[in-house]
LOLO-506905 format. One line per 8 residues: number of its first residue (from 1); their letters; for each residue y, z, x of N, C-alpha, C. Coordinates in nm, 4 decimals. Each point is the difference from the previous one (the first is absolute). Layout:
NUM = a = Y/Z/X/Y/Z/X/Y/Z/X | ...
This chain:
1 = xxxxxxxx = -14.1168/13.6662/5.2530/0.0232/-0.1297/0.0618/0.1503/-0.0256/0.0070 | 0.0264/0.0205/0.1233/0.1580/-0.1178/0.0294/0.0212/-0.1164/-0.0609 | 0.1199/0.0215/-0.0252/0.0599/-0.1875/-0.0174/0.1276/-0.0031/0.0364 | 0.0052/-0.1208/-0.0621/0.2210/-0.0490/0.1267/0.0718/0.0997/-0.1073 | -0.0139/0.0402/-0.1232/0.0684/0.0883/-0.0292/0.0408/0.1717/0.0090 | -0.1043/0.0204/0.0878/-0.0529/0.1309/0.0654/0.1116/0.0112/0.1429 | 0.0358/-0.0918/0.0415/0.1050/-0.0368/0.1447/0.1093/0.0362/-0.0275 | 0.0670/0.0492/0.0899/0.1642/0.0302/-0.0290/0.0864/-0.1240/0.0216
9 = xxxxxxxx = 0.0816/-0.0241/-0.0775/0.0697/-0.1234/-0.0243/0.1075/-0.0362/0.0907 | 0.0291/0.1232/0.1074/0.0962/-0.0090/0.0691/-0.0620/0.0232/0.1174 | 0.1183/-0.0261/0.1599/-0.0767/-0.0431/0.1377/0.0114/0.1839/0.0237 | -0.1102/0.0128/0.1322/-0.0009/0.1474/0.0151/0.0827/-0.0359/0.1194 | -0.0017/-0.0670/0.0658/0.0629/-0.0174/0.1098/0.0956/-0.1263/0.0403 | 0.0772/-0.0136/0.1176/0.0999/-0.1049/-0.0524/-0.0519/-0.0824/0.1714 | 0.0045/-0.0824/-0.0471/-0.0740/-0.0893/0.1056/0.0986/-0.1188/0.0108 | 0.1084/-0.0374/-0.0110/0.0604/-0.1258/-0.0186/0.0102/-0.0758/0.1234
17 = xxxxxxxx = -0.0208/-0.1613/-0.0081/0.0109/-0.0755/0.0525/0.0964/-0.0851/0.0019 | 0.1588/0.0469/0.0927/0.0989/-0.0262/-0.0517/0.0194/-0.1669/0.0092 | -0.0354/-0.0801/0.1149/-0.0077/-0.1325/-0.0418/-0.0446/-0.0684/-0.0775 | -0.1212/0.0061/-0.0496/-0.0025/-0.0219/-0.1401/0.0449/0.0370/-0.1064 | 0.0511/0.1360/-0.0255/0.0459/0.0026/-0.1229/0.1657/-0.0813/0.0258 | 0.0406/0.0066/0.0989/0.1572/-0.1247/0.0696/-0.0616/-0.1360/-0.0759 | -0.0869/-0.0424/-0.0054/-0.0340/-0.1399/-0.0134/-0.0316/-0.0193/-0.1284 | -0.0290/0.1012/-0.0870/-0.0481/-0.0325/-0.1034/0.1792/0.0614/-0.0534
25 = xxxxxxxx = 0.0475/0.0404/0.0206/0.1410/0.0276/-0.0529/0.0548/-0.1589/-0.0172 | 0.0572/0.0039/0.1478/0.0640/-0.1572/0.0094/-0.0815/-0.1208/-0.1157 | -0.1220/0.0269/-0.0335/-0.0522/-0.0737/-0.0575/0.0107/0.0029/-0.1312 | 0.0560/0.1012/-0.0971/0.0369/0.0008/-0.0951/0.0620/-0.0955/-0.0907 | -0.0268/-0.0569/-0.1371/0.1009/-0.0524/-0.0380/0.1343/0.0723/-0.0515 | 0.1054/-0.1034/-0.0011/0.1094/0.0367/-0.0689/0.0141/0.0744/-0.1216 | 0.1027/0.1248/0.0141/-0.0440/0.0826/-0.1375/0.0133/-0.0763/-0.1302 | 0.0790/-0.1465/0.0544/0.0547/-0.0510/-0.1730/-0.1536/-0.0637/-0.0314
33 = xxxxxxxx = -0.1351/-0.1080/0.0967/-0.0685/-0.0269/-0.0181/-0.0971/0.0989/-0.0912 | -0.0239/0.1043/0.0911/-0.0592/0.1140/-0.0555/0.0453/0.0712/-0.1542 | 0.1145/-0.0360/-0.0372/0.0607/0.0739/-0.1097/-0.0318/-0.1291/-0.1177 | -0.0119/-0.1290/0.0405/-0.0274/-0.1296/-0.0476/-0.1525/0.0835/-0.0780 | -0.0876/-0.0465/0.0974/-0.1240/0.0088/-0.0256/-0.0709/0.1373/-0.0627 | 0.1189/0.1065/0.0148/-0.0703/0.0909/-0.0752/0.0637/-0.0447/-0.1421 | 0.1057/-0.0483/-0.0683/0.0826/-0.0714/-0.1196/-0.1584/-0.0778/-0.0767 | -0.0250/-0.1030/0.1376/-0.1064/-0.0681/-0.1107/-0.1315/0.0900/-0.0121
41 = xxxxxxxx = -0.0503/0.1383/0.0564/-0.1000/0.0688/0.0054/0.0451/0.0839/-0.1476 | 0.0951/0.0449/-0.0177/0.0363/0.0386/-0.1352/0.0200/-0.0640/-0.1040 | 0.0112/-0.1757/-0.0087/0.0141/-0.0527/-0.0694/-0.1515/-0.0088/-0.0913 | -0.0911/-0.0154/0.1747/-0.1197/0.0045/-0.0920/-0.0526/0.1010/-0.0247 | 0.0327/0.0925/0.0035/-0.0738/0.1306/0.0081/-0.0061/0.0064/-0.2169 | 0.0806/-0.0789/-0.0454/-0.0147/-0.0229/-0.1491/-0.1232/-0.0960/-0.1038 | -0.0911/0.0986/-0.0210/-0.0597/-0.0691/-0.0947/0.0092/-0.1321/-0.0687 | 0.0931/-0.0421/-0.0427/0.0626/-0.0798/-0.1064/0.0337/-0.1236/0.0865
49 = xxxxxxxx = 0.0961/0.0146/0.1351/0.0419/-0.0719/0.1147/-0.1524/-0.0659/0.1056 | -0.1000/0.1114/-0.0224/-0.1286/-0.0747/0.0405/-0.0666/-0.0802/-0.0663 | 0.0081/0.0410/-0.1626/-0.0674/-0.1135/-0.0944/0.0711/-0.1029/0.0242 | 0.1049/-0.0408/0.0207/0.0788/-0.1350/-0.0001/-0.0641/-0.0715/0.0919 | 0.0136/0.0939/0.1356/-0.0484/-0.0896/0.1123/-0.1129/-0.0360/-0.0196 | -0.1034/0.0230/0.0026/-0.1139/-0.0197/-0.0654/-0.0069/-0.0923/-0.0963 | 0.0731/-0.0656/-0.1335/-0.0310/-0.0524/-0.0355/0.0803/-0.1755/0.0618 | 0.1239/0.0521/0.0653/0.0440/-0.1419/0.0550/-0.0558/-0.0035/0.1618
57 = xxxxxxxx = -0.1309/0.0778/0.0451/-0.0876/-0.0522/0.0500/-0.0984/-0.0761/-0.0613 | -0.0330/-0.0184/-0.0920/-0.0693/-0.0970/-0.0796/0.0745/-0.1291/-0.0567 | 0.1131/-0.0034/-0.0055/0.0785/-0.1478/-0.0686/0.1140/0.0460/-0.0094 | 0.1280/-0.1051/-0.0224/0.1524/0.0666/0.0203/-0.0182/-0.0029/-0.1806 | 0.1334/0.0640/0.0239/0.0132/0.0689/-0.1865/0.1327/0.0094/-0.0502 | 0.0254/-0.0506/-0.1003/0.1245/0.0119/-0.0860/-0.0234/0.1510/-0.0074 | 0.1553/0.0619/-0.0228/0.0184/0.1516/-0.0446/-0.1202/0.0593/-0.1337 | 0.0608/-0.0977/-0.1140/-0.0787/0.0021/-0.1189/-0.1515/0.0008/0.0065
65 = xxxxxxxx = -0.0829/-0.0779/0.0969/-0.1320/0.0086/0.0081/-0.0623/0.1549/0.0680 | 0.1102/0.0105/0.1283/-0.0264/0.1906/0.0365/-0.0062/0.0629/-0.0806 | 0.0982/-0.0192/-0.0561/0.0222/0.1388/-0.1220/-0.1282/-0.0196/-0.1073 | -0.0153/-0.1207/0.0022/-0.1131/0.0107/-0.1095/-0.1071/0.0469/0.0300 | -0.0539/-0.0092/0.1724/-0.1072/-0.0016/0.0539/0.0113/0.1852/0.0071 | 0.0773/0.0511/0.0437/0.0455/0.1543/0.0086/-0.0189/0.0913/-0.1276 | 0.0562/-0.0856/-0.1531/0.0144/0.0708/-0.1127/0.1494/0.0670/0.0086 | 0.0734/-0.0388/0.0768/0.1914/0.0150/0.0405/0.0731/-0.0850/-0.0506
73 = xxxxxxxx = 0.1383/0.0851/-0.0447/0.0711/-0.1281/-0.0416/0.0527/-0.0745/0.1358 | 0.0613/-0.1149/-0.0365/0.0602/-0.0716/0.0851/0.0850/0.1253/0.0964 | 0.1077/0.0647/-0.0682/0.1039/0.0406/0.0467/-0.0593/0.0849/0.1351 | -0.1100/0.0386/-0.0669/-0.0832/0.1490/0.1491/0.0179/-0.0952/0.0921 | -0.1127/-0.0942/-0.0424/-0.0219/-0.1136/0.1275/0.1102/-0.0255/0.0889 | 0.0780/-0.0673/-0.0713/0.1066/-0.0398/0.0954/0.0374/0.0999/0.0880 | 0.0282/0.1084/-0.0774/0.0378/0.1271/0.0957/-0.0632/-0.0265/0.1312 | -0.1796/0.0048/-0.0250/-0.0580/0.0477/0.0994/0.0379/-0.1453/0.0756
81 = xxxxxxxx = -0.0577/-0.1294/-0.0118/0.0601/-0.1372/0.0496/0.1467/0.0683/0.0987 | 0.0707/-0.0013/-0.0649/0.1243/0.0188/0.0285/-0.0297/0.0693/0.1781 | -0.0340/0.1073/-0.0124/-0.0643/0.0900/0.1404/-0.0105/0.0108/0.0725 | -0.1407/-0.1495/0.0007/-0.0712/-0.0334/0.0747/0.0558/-0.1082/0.0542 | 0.0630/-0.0843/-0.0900/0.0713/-0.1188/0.0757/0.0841/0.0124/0.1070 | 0.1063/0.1450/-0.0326/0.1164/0.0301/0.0804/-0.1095/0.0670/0.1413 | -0.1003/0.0555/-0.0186/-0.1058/-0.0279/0.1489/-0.0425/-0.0959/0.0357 | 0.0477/-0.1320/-0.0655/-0.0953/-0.0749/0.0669/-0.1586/-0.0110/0.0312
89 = xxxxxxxx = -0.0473/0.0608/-0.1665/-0.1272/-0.0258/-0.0066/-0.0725/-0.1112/-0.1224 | 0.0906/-0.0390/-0.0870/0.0131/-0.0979/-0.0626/0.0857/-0.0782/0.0019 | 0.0090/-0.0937/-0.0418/0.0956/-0.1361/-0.0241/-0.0280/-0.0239/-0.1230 | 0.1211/-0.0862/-0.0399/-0.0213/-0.1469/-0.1608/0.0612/-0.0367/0.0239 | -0.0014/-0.1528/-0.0786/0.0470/-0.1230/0.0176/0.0559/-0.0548/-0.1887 | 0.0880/-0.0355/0.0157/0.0255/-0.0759/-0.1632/-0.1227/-0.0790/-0.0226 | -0.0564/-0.0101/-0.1590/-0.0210/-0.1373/-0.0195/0.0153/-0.0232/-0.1405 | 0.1228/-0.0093/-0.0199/0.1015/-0.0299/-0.1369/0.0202/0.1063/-0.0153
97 = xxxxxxxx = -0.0190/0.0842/-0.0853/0.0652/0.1523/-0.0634/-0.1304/0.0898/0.0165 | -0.0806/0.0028/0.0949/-0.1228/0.0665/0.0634/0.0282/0.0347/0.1714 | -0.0165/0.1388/-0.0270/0.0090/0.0126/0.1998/-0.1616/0.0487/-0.0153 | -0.0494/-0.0941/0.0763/-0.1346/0.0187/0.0508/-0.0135/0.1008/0.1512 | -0.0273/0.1112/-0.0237/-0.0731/0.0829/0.1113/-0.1056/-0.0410/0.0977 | 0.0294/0.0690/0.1495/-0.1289/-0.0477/0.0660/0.0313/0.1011/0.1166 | -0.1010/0.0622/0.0588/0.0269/0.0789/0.1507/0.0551/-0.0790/0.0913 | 0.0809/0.0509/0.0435/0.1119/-0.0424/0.1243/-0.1131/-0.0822/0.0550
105 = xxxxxxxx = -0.0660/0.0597/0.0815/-0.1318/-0.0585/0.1102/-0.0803/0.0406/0.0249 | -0.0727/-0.0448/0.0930/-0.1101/0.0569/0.0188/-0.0496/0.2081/0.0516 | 0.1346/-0.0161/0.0941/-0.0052/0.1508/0.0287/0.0315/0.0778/-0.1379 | 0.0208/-0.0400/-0.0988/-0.0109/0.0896/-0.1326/-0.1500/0.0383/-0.0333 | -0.0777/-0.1328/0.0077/-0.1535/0.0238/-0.0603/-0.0534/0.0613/0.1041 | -0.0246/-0.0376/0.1138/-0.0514/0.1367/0.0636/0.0263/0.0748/0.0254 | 0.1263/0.0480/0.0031/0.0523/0.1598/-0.0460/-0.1018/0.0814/-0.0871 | -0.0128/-0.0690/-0.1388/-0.0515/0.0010/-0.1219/-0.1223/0.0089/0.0499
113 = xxxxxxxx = -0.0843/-0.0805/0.0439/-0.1664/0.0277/-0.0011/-0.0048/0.0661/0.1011 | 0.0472/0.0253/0.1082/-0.0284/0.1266/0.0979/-0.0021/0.1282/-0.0596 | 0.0878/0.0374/-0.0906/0.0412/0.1442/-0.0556/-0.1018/-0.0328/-0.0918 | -0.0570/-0.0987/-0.0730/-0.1432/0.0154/-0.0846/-0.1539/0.0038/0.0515 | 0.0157/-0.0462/0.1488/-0.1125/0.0161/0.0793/-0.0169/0.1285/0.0314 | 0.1532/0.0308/0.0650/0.0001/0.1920/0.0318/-0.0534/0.0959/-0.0882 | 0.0838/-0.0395/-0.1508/-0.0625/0.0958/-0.0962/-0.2208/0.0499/-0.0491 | 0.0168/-0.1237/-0.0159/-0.1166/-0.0868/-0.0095/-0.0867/0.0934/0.1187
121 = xx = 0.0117/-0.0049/0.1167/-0.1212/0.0264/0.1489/-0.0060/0.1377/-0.0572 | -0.1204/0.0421/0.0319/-0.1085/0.0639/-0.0148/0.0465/0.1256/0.1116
């Protein structure tokens, strides 16, 4: 029995359709966009950087409560905090001598549950 892994992975023949592949060029983003978004694809590509998100998808969080929730000291945390913020995937805010954590926005959490739906499908 055949399957898609039985197929050769490469074209036997070259068939190109040069206006479209023109259009999908021009259509490209910018390499700095592209170099952006692969930054935050490696950011999460970290274990430790996904538990966070994950848990300040559930409620924003002092450093000290992550780390507690993780079994990390503060200092990891921040590290990882540190990271993610400079992507622009978290934020905090003072409130007295507490920086409370929270995902930037919304395009953070579904970032997050898409790549858990993906994993997740069958």
């Amino acid at each position: 029995m055949k399957n898609d892994y039985d197929e050769k992975e490469t074209c036997e023949v070259s068939a190109t359709d040069k206006a479209t592949l023109d259009m999908i060029k021009e259509s490209l983003y910018e390499e700095e966009v592209v170099n952006h978004l692969a930054q935050v694809f490696k950011a999460l590509a970290d274990p430790t950087r996904l538990k966070i998100i994950y848990v300040l998808s559930k409620s924003p969080l002092c450093v000290c409560d992550i780390a507690n929730l993780l079994d990390m000291t503060q200092s990891a945390i921040s590290h990882h905090l540190r990271l993610l913020r400079n992507l622009r995937l978290v934020k905090f805010k003072k409130e007295g001598k507490m920086a409370i954590y929270s995902l930037d926005d919304d395009h953070v959490l579904e970032l997050f549950k898409q790549g858990m739906d993906h994993v997740k499908h069958d």
